[in-house]
N, C-alpha and C positions, 0 to 999 in steps of 0.2 A: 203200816208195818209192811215190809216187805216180806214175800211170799218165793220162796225158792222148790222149784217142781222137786219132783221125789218119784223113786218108780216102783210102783207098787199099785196091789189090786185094787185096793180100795182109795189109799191117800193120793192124792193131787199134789198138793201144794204146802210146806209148812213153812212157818213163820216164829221168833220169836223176839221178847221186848224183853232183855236183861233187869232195867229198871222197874216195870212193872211186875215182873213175872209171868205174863200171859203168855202162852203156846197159842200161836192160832194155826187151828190144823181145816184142809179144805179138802172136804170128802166128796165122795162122786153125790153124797144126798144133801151136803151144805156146807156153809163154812162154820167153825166153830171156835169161841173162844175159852180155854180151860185158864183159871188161874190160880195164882201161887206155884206157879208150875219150878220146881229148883231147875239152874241152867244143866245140871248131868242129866235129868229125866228127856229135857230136850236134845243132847250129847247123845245119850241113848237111841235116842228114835232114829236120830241121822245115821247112826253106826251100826244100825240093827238090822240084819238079812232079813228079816222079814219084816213090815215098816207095821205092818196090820195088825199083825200079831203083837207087836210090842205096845200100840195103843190099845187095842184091847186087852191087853193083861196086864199096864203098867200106868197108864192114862186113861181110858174112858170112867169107870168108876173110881177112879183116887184121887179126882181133882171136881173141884162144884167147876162146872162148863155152862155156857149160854151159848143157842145157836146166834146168829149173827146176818 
């Protein structure tokens, strides 16, 4: 999957697979995989002034994730 930087305090790098559903989002502490992610939740992140805050209050806890 390809990883597209992003600027933000915490996020690196995000990534997503349409077909599968997986966000993979690449933090300063790891990389991770969230799934079932719908494609607006990732829409979202890209379009959100603050990229950290949006994972945290709209992705860390609403999706089962595995670090990677």
């Amino acid at each position: 999957m390809k990883l597209s930087p992003v600027i933000s305090k915490n996020l690196i790098a995000v990534g997503y697979n349409p077909f599968s559903m997986i966000l993979r989002i690449q933090l300063k502490n790891g990389m991770y995989d969230f799934f079932n992610v719908p494609e607006s939740i990732y829409n979202g992140l890209l379009n959100a002034q603050s990229k950290s805050y949006y994972h945290k209050t709209y992705i860390k806890n609403s999706f089962r994730y595995t670090k990677i």
